[in-house]
C-alpha positions as CSV (number, residue, x, y, z in Angstrom):
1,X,100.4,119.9,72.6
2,X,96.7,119.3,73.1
3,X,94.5,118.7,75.8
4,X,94.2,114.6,74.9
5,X,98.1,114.7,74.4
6,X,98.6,115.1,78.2
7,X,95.7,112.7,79.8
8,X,97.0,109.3,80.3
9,X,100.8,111.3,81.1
10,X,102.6,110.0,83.8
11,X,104.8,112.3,86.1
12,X,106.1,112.9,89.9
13,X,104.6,114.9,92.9
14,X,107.1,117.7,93.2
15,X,105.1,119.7,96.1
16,X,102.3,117.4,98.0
17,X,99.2,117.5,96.4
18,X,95.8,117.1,98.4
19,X,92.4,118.3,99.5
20,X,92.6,122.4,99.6
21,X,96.4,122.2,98.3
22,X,97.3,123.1,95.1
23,X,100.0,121.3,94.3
24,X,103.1,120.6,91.7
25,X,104.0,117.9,89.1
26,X,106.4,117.1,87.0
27,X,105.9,115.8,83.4
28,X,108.1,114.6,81.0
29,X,107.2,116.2,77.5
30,X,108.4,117.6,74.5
31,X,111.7,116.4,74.9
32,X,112.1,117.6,78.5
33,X,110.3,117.9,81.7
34,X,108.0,120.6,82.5
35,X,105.7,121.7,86.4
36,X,102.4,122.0,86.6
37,X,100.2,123.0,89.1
38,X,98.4,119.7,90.3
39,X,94.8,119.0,92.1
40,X,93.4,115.7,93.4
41,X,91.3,114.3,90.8
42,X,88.0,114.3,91.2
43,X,87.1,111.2,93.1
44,X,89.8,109.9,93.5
45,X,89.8,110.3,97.5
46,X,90.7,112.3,100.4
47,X,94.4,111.3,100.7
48,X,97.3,113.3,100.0
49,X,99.9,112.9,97.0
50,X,102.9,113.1,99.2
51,X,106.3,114.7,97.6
52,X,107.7,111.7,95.0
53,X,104.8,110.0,94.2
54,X,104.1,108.8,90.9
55,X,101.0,110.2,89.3
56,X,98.7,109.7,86.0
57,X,97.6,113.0,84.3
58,X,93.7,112.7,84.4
59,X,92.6,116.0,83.0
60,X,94.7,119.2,81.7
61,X,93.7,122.4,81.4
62,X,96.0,124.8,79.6
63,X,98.4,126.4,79.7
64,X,99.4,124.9,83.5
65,X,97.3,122.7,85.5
66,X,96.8,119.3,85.7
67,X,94.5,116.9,87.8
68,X,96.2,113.8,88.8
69,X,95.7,110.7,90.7
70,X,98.2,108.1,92.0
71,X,99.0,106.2,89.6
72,X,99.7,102.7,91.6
73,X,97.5,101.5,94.6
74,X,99.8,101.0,97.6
């Protein structure tokens, strides 16, 4: 899977991601679900990604980390 393959992917806070937290996700790909270790991306403000939320992969860098931002206001 490449880099472009995973922006735009949506997944599921799995362990709160924030501001000086590194965080988890949960992605559904290749046929399954995989975790990744998630960041706030940049910009995208001081809040915290509390535990369930629904996120949009903004940038990946292999082999495990996203950044993410929520991906509904509310």
């Amino acid at each position: 899977m490449g880099d472009e393959d995973m922006i735009g992917m949506t997944g599921r806070v799995t362990g709160t991601v924030g501001p000086g937290l590194v965080g988890e996700v949960i992605v559904r790909i290749r046929g399954g679900a995989e975790h990744f270790l998630a960041h706030p991306a940049p910009g995208s403000g001081p809040d915290r990604l509390p535990v369930g939320t629904v996120v949009t992969v903004v940038e990946y860098l292999p082999p495990r980390t996203v950044y993410v931002m929520a991906a509904y206001d509310g």
